[in-house]
C-alpha positions as a printed Julia matrix, in Angstrom:
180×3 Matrix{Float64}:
   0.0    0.0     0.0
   2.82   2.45    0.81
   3.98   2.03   -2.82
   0.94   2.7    -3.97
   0.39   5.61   -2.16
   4.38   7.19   -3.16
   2.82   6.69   -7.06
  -0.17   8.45   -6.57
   1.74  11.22   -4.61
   4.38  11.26   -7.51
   1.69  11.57  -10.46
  -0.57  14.19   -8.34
   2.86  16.07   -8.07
   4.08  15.92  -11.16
   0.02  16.41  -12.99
  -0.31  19.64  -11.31
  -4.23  19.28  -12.14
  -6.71  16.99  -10.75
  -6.78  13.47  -11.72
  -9.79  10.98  -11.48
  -9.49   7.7    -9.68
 -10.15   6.32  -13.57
  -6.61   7.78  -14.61
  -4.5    6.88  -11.29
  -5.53   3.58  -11.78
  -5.06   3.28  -15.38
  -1.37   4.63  -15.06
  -0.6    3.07  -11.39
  -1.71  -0.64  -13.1
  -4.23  -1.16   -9.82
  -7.84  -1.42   -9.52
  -9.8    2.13   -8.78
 -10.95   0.83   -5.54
  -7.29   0.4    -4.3
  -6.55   4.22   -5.59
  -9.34   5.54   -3.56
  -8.51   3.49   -0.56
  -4.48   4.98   -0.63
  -5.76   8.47   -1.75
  -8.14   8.5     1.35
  -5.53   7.59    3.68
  -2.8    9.97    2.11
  -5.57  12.9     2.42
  -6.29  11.79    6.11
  -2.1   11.6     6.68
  -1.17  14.48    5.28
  -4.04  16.49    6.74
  -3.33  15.85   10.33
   0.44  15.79   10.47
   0.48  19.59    9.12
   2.78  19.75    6.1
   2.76  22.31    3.53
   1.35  20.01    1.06
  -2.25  18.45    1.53
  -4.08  16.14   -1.13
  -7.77  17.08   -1.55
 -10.51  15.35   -2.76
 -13.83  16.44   -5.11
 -16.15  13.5    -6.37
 -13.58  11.5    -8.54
 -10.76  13.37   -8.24
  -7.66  13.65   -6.38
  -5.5   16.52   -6.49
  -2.06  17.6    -4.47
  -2.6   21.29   -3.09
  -0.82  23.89   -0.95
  -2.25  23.84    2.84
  -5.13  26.57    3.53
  -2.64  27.7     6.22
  -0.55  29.02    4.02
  -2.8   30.56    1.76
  -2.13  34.1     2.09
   2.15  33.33    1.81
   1.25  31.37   -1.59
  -0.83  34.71   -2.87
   1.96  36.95   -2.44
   4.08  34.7    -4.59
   1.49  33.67   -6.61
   1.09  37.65   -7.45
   4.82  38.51   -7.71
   5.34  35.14  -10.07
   2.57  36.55  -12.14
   3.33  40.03  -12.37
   7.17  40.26  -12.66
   9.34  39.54  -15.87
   9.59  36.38  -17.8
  12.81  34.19  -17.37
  14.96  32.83  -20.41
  13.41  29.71  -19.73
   9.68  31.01  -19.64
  10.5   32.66  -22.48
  11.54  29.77  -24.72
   8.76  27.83  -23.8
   6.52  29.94  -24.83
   7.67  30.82  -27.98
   7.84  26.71  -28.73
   3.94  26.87  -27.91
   3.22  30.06  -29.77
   5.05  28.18  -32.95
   4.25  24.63  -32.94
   1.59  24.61  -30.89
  -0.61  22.98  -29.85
   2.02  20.89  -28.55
   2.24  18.04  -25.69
   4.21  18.87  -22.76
   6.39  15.33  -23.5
   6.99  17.19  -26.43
   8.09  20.63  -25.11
  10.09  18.29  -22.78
  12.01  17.19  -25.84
  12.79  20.26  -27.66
  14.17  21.88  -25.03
  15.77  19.13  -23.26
  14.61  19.21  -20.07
  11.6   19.23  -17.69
   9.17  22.23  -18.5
   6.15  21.44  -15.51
   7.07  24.27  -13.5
   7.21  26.45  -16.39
   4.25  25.52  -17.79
   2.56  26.21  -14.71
   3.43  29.62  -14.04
   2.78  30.07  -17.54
  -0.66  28.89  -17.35
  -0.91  30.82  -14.01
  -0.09  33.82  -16.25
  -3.27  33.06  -18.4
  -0.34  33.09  -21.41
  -1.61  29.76  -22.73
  -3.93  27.32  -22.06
  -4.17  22.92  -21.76
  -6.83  21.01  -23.52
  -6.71  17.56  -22.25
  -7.58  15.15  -25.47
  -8.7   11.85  -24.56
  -7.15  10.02  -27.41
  -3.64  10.7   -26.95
  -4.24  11.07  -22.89
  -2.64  13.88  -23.16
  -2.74  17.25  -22.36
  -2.0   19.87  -25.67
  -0.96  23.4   -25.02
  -1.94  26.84  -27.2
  -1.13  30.39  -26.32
  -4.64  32.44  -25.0
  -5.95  35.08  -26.8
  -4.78  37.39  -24.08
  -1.15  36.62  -25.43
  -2.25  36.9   -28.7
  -4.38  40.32  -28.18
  -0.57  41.59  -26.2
   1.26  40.87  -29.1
  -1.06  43.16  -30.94
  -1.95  40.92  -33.74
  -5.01  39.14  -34.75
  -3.48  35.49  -34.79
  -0.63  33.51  -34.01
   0.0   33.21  -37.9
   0.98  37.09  -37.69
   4.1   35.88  -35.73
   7.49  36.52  -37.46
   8.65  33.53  -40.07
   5.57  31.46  -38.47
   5.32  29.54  -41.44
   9.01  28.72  -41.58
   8.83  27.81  -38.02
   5.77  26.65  -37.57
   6.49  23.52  -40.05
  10.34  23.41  -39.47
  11.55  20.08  -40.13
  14.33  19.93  -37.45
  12.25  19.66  -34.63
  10.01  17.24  -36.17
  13.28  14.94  -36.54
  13.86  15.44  -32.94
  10.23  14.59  -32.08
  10.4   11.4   -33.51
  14.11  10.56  -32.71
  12.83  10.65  -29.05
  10.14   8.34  -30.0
């Protein structure tokens, strides 16, 4: 059971988003009734021993969360990480999505060669671009918002410099499916 529960606590970490008993299950390899069993207890754990992290619970869904404690600390960051400058990093990301997307995280892990959840995140925080989960590829694809679009001051993504060039460039396609 303690495995179980470190897997769910690793995929609620790493999903950022909420994820239904269906999905734990699907990707832990266990039976839904043994994922809500371990995600009650590791709600019930973490809630009474205090920690900065807490797992929550909503119908079907599990998802890892900041303790209410410490809500008004994770504003103020919230609210600078929003407000201030974007880094390098941020910066490349973004400009992958505005390009090729939209475009798996898995994939924006490849391009740029390493892990991009926290900057996706604070991106999304941001309201710079936006996931749509498709059910097919369980996956979740990302686009830039129309609030990125309308600060650019153009009319569509397309408007971008050499977005055709980029948008179809054959490079990063080979590097897609070399990582395959």
């Amino acid at each position: 059971m303690n495995n179980i529960k470190s897997k769910i606590e690793s995929l609620l970490f790493i999903a950022a988003k909420p994820m239904t008993i269906k999905e734990l299950a699907s990707l832990i390899d266990i039976t839904p009734e043994e994922v809500e069993a371990a995600g009650n207890e590791l709600e019930l754990k973490m809630k009474k021993s205090g920690d900065g992290i807490q797992i929550i619970r909503n119908s079907d869904k599990f998802q890892m969360v900041s303790s209410p404690e410490n809500a008004s600390l994770i504003q103020d960051y919230i609210k600078d990480e929003t407000t201030g400058e974007l880094s390098r990093p941020s910066l490349e990301t973004l400009t992958i999505i505005a390009y090729r997307g939209p475009v798996s995280r898995i994939d924006l892990d490849r391009i740029r060669g390493v892990n991009c959840s926290l900057i996706v995140k604070n991106l999304l925080l941001r309201g710079l671009i936006e996931g749509k989960f498709e059910k097919e590829k369980n996956d979740t694809f990302y686009t830039v918002t129309f609030d990125f679009i309308r600060f650019l001051g153009i009319n569509d993504v397309k408007e971008l410099p050499d977005f055709e060039r980029l948008n179809k460039d054959d490079a990063l396609d080979k590097i897609l499916s070399e990582a395959e």
